[in-house]
C-alpha positions in Angstrom: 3.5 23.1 3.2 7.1 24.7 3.6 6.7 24.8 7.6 5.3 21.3 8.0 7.6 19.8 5.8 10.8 21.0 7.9 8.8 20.4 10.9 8.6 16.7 9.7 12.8 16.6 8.5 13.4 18.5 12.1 11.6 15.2 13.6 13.3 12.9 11.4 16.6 14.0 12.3 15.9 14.2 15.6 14.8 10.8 15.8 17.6 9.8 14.1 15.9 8.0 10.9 18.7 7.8 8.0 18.6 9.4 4.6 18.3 6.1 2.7 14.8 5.2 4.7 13.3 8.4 4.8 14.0 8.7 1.1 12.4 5.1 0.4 9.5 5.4 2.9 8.5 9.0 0.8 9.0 7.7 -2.7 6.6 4.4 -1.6 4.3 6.6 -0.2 3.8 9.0 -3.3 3.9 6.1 -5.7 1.2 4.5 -3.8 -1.1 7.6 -3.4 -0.5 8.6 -7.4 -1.2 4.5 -8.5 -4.7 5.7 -6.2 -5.6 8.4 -7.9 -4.7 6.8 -11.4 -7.0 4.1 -9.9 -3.9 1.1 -10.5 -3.7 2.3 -14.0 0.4 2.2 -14.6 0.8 4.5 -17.3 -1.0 6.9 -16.2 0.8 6.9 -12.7 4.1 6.7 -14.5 3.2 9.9 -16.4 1.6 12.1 -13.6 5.6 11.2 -11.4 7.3 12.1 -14.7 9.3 8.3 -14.7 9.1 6.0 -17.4 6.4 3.0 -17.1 9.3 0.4 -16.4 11.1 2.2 -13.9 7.5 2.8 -11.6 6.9 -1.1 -12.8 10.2 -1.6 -11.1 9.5 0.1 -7.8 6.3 -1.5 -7.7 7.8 -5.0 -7.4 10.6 -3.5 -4.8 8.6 -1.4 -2.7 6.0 -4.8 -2.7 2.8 -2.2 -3.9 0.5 -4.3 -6.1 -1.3 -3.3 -9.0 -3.8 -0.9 -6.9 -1.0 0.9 -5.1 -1.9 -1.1 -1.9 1.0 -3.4 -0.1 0.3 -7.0 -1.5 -0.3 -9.2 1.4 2.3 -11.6 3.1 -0.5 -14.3 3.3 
């Protein structure tokens, strides 16, 4: 996981993606796939990332996940 990991920063950098997004786009996409496998349940998701209920309540509403972990729709 080491080697694919700096495989996917060496890409990043080349590509010339900046800190701020790459750090968003991960932390979305592990709060979404723990809110999967707590099957939308918030607490539990809150417990397995070690962050308090309000805080992954919080990103939930900025990173526009809904209650499922699945991007709400725009229509």
């Amino acid at each position: 996981m080491k080697d694919q990991l700096e495989g996917l920063v060496n890409q990043m950098v080349e590509r010339g993606i900046l800190f701020d997004e790459a750090v968003c786009e991960f932390e979305k996409r592990f709060i979404k796939r723990v809110l999967d496998c707590a099957q939308g349940n918030q607490s539990r998701a809150a417990q397995a990332l070690g962050i308090h209920r309000n805080t992954l309540s919080r990103k939930i509403g900025e990173y526009k996940l809904d209650h499922n972990g699945h991007r709400k729709s725009r229509y």
